[in-house]
C-alpha positions in Angstrom: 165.8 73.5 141.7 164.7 75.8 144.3 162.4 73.4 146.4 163.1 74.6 150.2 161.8 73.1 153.3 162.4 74.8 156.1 163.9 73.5 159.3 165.0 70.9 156.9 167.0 71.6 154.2 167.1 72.4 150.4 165.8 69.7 147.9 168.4 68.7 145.0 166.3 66.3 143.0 162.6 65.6 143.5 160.3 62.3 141.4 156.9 61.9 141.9 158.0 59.1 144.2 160.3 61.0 146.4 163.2 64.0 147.1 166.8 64.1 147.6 167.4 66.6 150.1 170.7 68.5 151.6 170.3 69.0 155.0 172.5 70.5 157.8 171.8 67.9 160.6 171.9 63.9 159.6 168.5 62.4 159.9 168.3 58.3 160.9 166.9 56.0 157.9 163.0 55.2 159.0 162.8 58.5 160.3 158.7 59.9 159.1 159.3 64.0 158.6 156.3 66.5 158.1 156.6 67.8 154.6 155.4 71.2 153.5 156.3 72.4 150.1 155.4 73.8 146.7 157.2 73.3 143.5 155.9 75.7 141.8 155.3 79.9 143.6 151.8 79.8 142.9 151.1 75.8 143.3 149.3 75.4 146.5 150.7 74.3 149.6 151.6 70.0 149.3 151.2 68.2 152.5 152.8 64.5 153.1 154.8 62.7 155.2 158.5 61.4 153.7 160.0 58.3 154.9 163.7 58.5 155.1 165.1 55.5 153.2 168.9 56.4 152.5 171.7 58.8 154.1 174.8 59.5 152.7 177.0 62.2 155.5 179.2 64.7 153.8 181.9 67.5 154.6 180.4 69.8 157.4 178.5 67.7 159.3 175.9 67.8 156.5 174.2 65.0 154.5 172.5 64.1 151.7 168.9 62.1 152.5 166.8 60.4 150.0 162.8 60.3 151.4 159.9 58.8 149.9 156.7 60.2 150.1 154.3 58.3 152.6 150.8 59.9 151.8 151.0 61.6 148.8 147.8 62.6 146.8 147.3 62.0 143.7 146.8 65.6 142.9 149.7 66.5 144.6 151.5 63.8 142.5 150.3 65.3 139.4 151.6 68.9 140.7 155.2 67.5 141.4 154.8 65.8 138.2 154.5 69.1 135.9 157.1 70.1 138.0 159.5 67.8 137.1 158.1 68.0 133.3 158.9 72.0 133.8 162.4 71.4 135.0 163.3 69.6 131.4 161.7 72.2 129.2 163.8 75.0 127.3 
């Protein structure tokens, strides 16, 4: 997976639901984050909010956060969706 956000951190999983992100600086559960991102090079640019619903802190001072996505269209759903598909695909 190379799903980046930046200022953020690097996605490790992503669902049409949500992402599981790595991130450099702990973010508190509840906390709404801007999300800017596209699966896919030459997907256009997906737009949401992502509510942080689970933390887990790790070596380094990092963490690993699971969001769910707030205001997600449903065309944006369907992007992340082939994505996912794409991921499984040999």
């Amino acid at each position: 997976m190379s799903i980046k956000l930046p200022e953020l951190g690097q996605a490790q999983n992503i669902s049409a639901d949500g992402m599981w992100l790595l991130v450099e600086n702990p973010i508190g559960i509840g906390t709404l984050l801007n999300l800017e991102f596209r699966p896919f090079s030459e997907s256009p640019l997906i737009r949401c909010k992502g509510q942080v619903v689970w933390r887990r802190e790790i070596a380094g001072g990092r963490a690993q956060i699971g969001l769910k996505f707030v205001d997600l269209t449903e065309s944006d759903r369907k992007i992340i969706l082939e994505y996912v598909k794409s991921q499984y695909q040999h």
